[in-house]
MIVOKOL-875144 format. One record per residue (C-alpha): residue in three letters; z, x, y. Coordinates in steps of 0.02 Angstrom, whole numbers, plus 50000, padded with zeros to 5 digits. Last residue first. Example, Ala and Ser with C-alpha at 12.3 -4.5 7.8 and 13.67 -1.06 7.14 Angstrom:
% MIVOKOL-875144
SER503575068449947;ALA503905061549775;
***
This chain:
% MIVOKOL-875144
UNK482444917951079;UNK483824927750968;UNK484784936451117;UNK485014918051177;UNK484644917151350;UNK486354922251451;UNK485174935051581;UNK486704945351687;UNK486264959751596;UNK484574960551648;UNK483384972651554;UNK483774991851529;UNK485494992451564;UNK486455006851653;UNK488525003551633;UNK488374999351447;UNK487765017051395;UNK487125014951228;UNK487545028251083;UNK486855031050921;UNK487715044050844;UNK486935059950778;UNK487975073650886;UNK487495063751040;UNK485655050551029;UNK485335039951178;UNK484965020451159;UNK484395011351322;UNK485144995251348;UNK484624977151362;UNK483854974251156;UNK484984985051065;UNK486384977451154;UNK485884960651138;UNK485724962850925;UNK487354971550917;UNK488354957851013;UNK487354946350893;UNK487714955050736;UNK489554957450769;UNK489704938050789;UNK489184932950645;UNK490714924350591;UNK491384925550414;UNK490844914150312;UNK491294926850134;UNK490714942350191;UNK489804941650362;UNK489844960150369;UNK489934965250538;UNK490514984350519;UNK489424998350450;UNK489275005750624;UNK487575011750683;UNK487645008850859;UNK489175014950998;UNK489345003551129;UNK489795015851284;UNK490545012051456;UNK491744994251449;UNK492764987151586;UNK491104986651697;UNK491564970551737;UNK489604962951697;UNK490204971851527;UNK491664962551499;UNK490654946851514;UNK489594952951407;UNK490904953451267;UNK491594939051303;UNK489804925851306;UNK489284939451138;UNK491294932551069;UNK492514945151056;UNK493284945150921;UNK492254932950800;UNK492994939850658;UNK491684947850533;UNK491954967350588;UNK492734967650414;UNK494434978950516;UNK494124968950672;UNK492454962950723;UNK492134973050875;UNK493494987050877;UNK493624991751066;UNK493845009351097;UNK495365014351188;UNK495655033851240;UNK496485046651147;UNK494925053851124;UNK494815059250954;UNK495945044150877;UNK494765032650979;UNK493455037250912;UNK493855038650732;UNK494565020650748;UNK493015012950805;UNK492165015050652;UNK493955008950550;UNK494194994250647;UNK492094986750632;UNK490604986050755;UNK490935000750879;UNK491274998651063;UNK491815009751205;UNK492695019151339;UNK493805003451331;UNK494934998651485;UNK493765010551583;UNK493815020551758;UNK494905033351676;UNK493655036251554;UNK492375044951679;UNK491805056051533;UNK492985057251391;UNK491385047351276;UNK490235060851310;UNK491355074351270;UNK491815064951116;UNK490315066351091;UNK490015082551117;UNK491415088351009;UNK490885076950850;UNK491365061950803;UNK492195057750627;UNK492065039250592;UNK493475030950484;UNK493355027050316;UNK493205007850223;UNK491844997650333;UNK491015013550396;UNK491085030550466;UNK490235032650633;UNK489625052150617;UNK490135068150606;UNK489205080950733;UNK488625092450580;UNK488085085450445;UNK489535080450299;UNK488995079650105;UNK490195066250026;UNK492035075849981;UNK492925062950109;UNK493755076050192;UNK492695071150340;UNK492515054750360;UNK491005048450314;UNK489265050450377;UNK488335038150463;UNK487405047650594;UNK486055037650598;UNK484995052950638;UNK483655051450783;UNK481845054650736;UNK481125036350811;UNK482395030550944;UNK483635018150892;UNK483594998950901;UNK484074996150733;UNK484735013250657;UNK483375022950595;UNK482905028650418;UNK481525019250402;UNK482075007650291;UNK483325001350427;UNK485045010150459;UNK486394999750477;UNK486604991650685;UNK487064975950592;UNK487704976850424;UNK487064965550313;UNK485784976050271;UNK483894969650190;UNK483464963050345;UNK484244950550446;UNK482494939150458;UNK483214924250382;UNK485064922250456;UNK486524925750366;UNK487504909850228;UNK487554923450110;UNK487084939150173;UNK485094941750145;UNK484214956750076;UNK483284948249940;UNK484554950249816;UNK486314944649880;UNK487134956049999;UNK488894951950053;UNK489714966849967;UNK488394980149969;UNK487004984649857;UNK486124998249794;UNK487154996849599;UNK487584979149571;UNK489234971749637;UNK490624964149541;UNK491744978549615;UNK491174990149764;UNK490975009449713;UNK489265008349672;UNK488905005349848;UNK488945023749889;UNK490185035449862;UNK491375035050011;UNK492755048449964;UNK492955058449816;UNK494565065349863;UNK495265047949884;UNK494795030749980;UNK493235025449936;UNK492395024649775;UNK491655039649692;UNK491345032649541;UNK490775017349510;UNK491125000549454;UNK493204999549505;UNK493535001149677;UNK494975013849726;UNK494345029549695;UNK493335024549554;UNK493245016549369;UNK495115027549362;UNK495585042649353;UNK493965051049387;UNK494665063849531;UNK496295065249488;UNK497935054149523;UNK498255042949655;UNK497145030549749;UNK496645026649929;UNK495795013750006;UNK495775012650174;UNK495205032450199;UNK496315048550167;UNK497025056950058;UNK497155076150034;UNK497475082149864;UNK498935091849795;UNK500055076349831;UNK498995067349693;UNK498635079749565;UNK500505082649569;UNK500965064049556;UNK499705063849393;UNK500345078849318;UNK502175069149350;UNK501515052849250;UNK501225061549105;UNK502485074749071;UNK503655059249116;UNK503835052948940;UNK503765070648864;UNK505265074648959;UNK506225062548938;UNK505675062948739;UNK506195079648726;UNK507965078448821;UNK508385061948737;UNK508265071948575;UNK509125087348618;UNK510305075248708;UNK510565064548516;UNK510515080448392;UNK512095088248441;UNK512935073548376;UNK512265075048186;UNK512805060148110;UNK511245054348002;UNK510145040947987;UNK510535035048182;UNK510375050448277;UNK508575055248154;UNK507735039948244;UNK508235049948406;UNK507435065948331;UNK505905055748257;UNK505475049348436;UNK505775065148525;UNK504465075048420;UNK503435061848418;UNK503335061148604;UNK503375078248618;UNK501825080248530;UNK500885067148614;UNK501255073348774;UNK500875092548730;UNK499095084148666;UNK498715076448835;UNK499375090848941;UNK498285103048838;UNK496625090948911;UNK497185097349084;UNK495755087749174;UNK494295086249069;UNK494855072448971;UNK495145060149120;UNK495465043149021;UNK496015051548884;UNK497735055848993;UNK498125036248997;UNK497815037048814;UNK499075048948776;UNK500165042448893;UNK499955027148811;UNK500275035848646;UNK501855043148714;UNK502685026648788;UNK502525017848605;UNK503265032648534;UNK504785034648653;UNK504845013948621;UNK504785012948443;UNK506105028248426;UNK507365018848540;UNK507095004148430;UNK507405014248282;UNK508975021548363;UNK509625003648407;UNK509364998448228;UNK510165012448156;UNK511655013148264;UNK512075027848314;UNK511415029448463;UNK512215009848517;UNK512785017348702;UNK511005027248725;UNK510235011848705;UNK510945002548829;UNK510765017448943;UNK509175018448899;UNK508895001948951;UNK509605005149101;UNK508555019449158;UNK506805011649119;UNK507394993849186;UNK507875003149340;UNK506065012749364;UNK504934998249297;UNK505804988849425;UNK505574999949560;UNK503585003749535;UNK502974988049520;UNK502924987749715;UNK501685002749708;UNK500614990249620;UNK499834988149804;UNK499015005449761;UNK497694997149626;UNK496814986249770;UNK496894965949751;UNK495844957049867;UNK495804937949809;UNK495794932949627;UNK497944937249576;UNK498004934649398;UNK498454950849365;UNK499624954749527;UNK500564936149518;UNK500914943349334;UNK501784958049379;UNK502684952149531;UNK503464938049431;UNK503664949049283;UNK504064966249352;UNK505444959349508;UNK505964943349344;UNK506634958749259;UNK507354967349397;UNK508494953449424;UNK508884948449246;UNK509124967349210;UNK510314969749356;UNK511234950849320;UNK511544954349131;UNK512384974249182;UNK513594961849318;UNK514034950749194;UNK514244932049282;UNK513994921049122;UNK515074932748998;UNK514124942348884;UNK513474935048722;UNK511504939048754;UNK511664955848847;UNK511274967148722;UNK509654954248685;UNK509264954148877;UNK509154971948886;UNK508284976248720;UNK507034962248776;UNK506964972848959;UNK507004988048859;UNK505454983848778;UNK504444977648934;UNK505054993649017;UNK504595004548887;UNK502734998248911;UNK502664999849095;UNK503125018249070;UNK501245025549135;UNK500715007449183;UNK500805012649367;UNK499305022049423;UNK498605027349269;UNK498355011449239;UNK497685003049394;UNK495885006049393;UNK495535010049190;UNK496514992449145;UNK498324992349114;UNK499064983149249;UNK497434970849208;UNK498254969549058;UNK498754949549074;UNK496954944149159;UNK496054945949303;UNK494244952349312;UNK493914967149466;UNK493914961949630;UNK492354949849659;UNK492404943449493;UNK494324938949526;UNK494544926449387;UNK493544913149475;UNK492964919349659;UNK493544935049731;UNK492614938749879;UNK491924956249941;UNK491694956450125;UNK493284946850145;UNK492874934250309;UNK493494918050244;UNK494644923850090;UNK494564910649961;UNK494984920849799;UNK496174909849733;UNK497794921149758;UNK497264931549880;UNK496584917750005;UNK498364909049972;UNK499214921750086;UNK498254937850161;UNK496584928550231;UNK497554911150235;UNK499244907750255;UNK499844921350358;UNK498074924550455;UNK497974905750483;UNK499724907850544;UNK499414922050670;UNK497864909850735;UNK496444918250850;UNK495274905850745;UNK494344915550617;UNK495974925050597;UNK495734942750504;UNK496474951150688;UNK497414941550777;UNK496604942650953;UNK497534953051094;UNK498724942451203;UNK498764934951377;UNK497364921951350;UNK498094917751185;UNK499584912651279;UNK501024918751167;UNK501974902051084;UNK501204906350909;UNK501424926850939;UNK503164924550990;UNK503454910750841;UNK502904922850716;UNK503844937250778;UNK505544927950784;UNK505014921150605;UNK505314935650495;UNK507204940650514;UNK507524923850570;UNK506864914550436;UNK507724929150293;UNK509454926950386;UNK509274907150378;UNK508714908350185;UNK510394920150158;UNK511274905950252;UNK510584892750116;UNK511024904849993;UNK512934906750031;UNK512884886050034;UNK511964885449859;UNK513294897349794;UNK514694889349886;UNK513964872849793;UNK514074882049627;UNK515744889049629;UNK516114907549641;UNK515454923449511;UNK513664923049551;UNK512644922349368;UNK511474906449405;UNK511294905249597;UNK511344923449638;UNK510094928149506;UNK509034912649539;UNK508844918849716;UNK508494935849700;UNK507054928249543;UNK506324917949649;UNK506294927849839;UNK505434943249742;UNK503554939649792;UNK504124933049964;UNK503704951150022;UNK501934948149992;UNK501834934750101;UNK501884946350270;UNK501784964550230;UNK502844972550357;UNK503324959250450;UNK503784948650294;UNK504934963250240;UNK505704962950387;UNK506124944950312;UNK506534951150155;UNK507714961750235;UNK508454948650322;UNK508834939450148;UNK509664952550067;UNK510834958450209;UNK511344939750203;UNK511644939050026;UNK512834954550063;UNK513684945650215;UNK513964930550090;UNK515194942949968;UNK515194933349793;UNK516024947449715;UNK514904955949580;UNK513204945649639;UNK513584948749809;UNK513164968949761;UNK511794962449654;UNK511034955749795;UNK511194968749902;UNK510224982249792;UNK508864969549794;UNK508704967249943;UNK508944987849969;UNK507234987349869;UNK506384976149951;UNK506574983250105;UNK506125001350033;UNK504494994449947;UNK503964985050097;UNK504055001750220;UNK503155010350091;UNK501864996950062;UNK501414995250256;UNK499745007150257;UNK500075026550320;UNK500025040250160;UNK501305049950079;UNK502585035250017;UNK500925029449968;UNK500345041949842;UNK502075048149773;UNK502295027549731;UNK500705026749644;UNK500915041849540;UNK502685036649474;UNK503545052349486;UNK504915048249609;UNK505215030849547;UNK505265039549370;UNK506615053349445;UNK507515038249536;UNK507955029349369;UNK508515043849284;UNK509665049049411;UNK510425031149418;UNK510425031749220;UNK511275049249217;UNK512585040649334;UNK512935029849204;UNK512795010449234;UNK513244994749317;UNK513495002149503;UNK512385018049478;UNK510705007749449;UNK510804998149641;UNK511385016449694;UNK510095027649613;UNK508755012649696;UNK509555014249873;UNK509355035249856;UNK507515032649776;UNK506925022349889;UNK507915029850069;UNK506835046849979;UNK505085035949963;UNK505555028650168;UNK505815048250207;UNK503965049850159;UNK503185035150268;UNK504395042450428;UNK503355058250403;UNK501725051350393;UNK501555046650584;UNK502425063150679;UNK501425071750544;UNK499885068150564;UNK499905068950765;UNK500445056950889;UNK501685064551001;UNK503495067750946;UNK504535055051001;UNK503005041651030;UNK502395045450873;UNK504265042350792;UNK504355025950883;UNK502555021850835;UNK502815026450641;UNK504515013950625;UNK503274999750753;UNK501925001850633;UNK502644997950474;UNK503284980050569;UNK501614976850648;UNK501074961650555;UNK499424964150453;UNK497604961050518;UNK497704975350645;UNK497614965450788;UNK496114963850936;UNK495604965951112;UNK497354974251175;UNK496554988451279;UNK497654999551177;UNK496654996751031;UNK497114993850852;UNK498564981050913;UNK500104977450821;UNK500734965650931;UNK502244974950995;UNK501504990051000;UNK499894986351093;UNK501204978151206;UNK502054992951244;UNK500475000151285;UNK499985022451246;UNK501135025151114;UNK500595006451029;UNK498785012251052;UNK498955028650956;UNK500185019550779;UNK498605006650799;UNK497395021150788;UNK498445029050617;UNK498235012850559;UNK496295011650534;UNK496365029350542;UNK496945030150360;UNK497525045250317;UNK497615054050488;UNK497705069850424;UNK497735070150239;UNK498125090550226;UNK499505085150357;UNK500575081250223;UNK500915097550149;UNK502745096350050;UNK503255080650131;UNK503165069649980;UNK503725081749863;UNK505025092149960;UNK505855073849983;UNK505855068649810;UNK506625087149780;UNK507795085649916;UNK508525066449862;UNK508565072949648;UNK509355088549729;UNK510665077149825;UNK511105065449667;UNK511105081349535;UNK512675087749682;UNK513395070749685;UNK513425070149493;UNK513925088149413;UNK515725087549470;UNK515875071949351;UNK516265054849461;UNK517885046549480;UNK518225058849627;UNK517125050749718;UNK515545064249787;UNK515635081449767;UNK514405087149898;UNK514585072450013;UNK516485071950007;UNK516705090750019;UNK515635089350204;UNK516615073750236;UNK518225085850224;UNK519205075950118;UNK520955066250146;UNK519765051550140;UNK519365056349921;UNK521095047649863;UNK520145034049767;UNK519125030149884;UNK517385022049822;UNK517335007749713;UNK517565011149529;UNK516085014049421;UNK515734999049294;UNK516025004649106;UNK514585000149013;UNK515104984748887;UNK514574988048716;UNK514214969448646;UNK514334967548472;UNK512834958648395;UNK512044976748329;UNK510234979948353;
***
């Protein structure tokens, strides 16, 4: 690698003579700096992302119902919206803040709720990614490098798979990303309202995510404060502001919810104490760092036994690699080949400050993600996905600059080769699936690695695009199969994961295959990490929960079937009706069934009949133990059914005094049995199991379409009795 520093010309500001231009010649041809072929390779790059995310979404209807029923309630209350509710009766939160589900809401409530109308505004997010990420590239480098950069965003499995399906990363990704896009902006002229930009979308960030979002604060911050091109105390003073912005951005909605009466409001959901800062800290802030989630049903404990073992290549492990590790490798080199170009470079250049800043985005995020002992899920590595993008692009740019120099070509060579056999191996992983693919990769690879080692021996200059041509496109052979395999299949579930079937330990769990969440659906208990084959999370050998009461059987989920085959409480030859969603690829009877802890329930026509009956006379036509049971339900009817439990059915929402209560009201018809909610998990409360217990014992069960159903407004025994349901 030469010592000489190559500066990359910077692209001059817009204008330039282009305002005496129709707007409609000024967005096809772009600044007049640029070649004629840039705007137009910009705006096909946009389409084609877009074509590709959109292109059949509905296939994954409601994706996962656990949000898709929030995005229902908040069109039917204005305060279901504002809270994030999953019911429209208000009893309980989704356990995330509602920011994601206030952009889907607006557009469900514009065009009705539907698939689309709640999916949609996911896949524009991806193309506002890609355009915000072209532009953050475009500033300090080649066009080709912006265009490059977005086309591996585009293509990275992960990022296809959730820019197409209805949890909160998109929306993250995107804030995130402009963040960063405005901090290097005030990075080049010290401009405050750009810091400012960058710290409020952090802090919408925060209300999409919550303390995930804080991930990238470090490393925006030490940019600014290190390579910012004014004095140092304006620079603290210009990031003490930006802190304001981000505090405000993200706190309003915190201290609303705080100062709320809880009385007035719906429960936070994955509190144990009705607490939005509990939540914050807790079950989705230091809980998933140590593994001390009260409530999780699986646990983490010491290096993440409970969610797969932690460690430096867990990025690279059979669950998340062929998810995102695809060009992770190149960007760790071109990162060093980055920083090294960079070494001698004035203290406040701009190229030094974009692969500083994206950088510390892989490592900090990176590394937080492998050691990480709480819940960890291979799609939240879809916020990897932008800063393995940019640092791809610009280090080839770097690169591409010093072609003929010998050591720049060989390290050019290293990296297309390095990048092919992991392909290679990535594409091992599934060997029945397109095994030519596998071999083509590895081919090109070395193809396009000796032709750009050939660029610096020699002086052939119709050699180097040839060259950078086959090893672009061997490079993202790979990772594009994988993006097709994953908008060509229907997703849908909590837990989803991209790529085809067997791409990983399981769809979205590693242990088993099968796991929840993709094509394959709900396979079994195989599918839960650190846990033995024929068990559940929660369930220790001899049938108990931890910390549950002797006697609970050998489920831990109240209202599971029994041994016999029957749900507790349920008539002898009545189904149990737990079935997964359909599209879940598990064997589906007719009628659908309850779901479970990790796919929603789909009921059948008669039930939902059933449930429709009278249901103006209700605030929650029913009940179901667990978010994504109840969600099925409600999503059918349009009507609110009351999550018991939340999302783990282990937070005491309501409590058996509430919940009966409520019934003596008559604001609740149906409790519907058989859920595979109320998992105690890791001390979480056992509420569920008591509400499910006194039900069982005071009403009479009725069997619809295979679901267990108790009609709350004709008891059996005296609902007015407050013994214990345990005496």
């Amino acid at each position: 690698m030469t010592a000489v520093v190559v500066p990359l010309p910077i692209p001059a500001p817009r204008g330039g003579g282009t305002v005496d231009r129709p707007w409609y010649v000024r967005l096809v041809r772009g600044r007049e700096a640029d070649a004629p072929w840039v705007r137009p390779a910009l705006l096909a790059l946009l389409v084609g992302t877009g074509v590709l995310y959109i292109w059949g979404l509905g296939a994954s209807g409601w994706a996962n119902s656990f949000y898709a029923a929030a995005v229902q309630a908040g069109t039917e209350s204005w305060k279901a919206f504002f809270f994030g509710s999953s019911d429209a009766g208000n009893s309980i939160t989704v356990d995330k803040t509602p920011a994601a589900l206030w952009v889907m809401g607006l557009s469900a409530r514009i065009f009705g709720v539907n698939a689309w109308s709640i999916l949609i505004p996911q896949a524009l997010e991806g193309v506002a990614t890609v355009g915000v990420l072209y532009l953050a590239i475009r500033r300090r480098f080649p066009a080709w490098a912006g265009l490059l950069g977005g086309a591996v965003l585009a293509l990275t499995p992960v990022a296809a798979l959730m820019f197409r399906f209805n949890n909160p990363d998109a929306l993250l990704v995107l804030l995130l990303t402009v963040a960063a896009y405005a901090v290097l902006r005030a990075q080049e002229s010290g401009a405050t309202r750009w810091l400012v930009l960058a710290g409020a979308c952090v802090g919408v960030g925060f209300l999409a995510k919550m303390l995930q979002a804080f991930l990238v604060v470090p490393v925006l911050a030490a940019v600014y404060l290190v390579l910012a091109p004014v004095d140092f105390w304006r620079r603290v003073r210009q990031l003490l502001w930006s802190g304001l912005a981000l505090l405000v951005a993200g706190g309003w909605w915190i201290a609303i919810v705080e100062l709320w009466p809880e009385s007035s409001r719906p429960y936070i959901g994955g509190s144990q104490h009705n607490s939005i800062l509990e939540l914050t800290l807790g079950y989705n802030g230091l809980g998933r760092l140590n593994g001390d989630e009260t409530g999780s049903v699986g646990g983490g404990g010491p290096r993440g036994g409970g969610w797969g073992a932690t460690g430096w290549d867990r990025m690279f492990n059979p669950e998340m690699g062929g998810q995102i590790s695809w060009l992770l490798p190149a960007a760790l080199i071109l990162l060093v080949v980055g920083l090294w170009s960079t070494r001698r470079a004035p203290r406040t250049d701009p190229a030094r400050a974009a692969i500083v800043l994206w950088g510390g985005w892989l490592l900090g995020t990176g590394l937080t993600f492998s050691y990480m002992a709480g819940i960890f899920h291979a799609y939240y590595t879809i916020a990897l996905a932008p800063a393995i993008a940019a640092l791809v692009a610009m280090g080839a740019a770097l690169l591409w600059e010093r072609r003929r120099v010998l050591r720049a070509a060989a390290v050019a060579a290293l990296t297309v080769g390095v990048s092919a056999w992991w392909a290679y191996h990535l594409l091992g992983r599934t060997p029945d699936w397109h095994p030519w693919l596998r071999h083509g990769v590895l081919i090109g690879g070395v193809v396009g690695a000796l032709g750009v080692l050939a660029v610096g021996l020699t002086a052939l200059r119709g050699l180097a695009p040839v060259a950078a041509g086959v090893s672009a496109v061997a490079l993202l052979a790979g990772p594009a199969g994988y993006t097709w395999a994953t908008v060509t299949t229907a997703q849908r579930g909590s837990i989803p994961s991209a790529g085809p079937v067997g791409a990983g330990f399981g769809r979205g769990f590693p242990g088993g295959p099968g796991g929840p969440g993709g094509p394959e659906g709900l396979g079994g208990p195989r599918g839960f990490p650190g846990v033995p084959p024929g068990q559940v999370p929660g369930q220790v050998p001899g049938g108990r929960a931890p910390g549950g009461q002797p006697g609970a059987g050998s489920q831990v989920f109240p209202g599971a079937p029994d041994g016999t085959g029957r749900t507790r409480g349920q008539r002898p030859g009545a189904g149990d009706g737990s079935v997964p969603q359909d599209g879940g690829g598990a064997a589906r009877r007719p009628g659908g069934g309850m779901g479970g802890l990790l796919n929603g329930s789909t009921p059948g026509r008669e039930v939902v009949a059933t449930l429709k009956r009278d249901a103006g006379r209700y605030t929650w036509v029913a009940a179901s133990v667990g978010s994504n049971s109840a969600s099925g339900y409600q999503l059918a009817t349009g009507d609110p059914v009351m999550p018991i439990g939340g999302f783990n059915g282990s937070d005491p929402s309501p409590t058996l005094d509430e919940f009966r209560k409520l019934v003596r009201n008559g604001r609740i018809h149906y409790f519907i049995g058989g859920g595979l909610g109320g998992m105690r998990g890791m001390g979480g409360s056992n509420t569920a199991q008591e509400i499910a217990t006194w039900v069982e014992r005071t009403f009479t069960a009725t069997t619809v379409d295979g679901v267990t159903l108790y009609d709350l407004t004709a008891p059996e025994g005296n609902v007015t009795d407050e013994s214990s349901p345990t005496a």
